[in-house]
N, C-alpha and C positions, 0 to 999 in steps of 0.2 A: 664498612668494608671499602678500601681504598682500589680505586683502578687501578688496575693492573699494567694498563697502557702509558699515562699520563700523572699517575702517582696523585690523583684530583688537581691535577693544576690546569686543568682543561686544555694543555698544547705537547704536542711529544718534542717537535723542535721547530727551529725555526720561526714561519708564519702555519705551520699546519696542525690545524685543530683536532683533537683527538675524535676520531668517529663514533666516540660509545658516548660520551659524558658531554660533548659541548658542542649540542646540536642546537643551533638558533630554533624560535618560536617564531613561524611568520616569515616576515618581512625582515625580524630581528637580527643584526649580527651575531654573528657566536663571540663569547666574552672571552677579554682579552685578558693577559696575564699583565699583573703590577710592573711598570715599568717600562711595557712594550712599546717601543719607535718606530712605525714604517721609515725607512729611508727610499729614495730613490736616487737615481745617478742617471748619467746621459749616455751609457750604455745598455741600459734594458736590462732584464731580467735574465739568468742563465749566462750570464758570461764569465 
């Protein structure tokens, strides 16, 4: 049965991880989807 949320891709959009299906173990990160680039710029976040 495929999530509902996330369609098993473990991200709904963005950088934000689906809350049912892609919860790290531990200290673990939550896994990322194929492809995925953090970018940053020198205006911060929300602009």
């Amino acid at each position: 049965m495929k999530c509902t949320v996330c369609e098993d891709g473990g991200w709904v959009c963005g950088g934000d991880a689906a809350p049912w299906c892609n919860q790290p173990a531990g200290d673990e990160p939550p896994r990322v989807r194929e492809g995925f680039k953090t970018e940053f710029d020198k205006k911060g976040w929300g602009h």
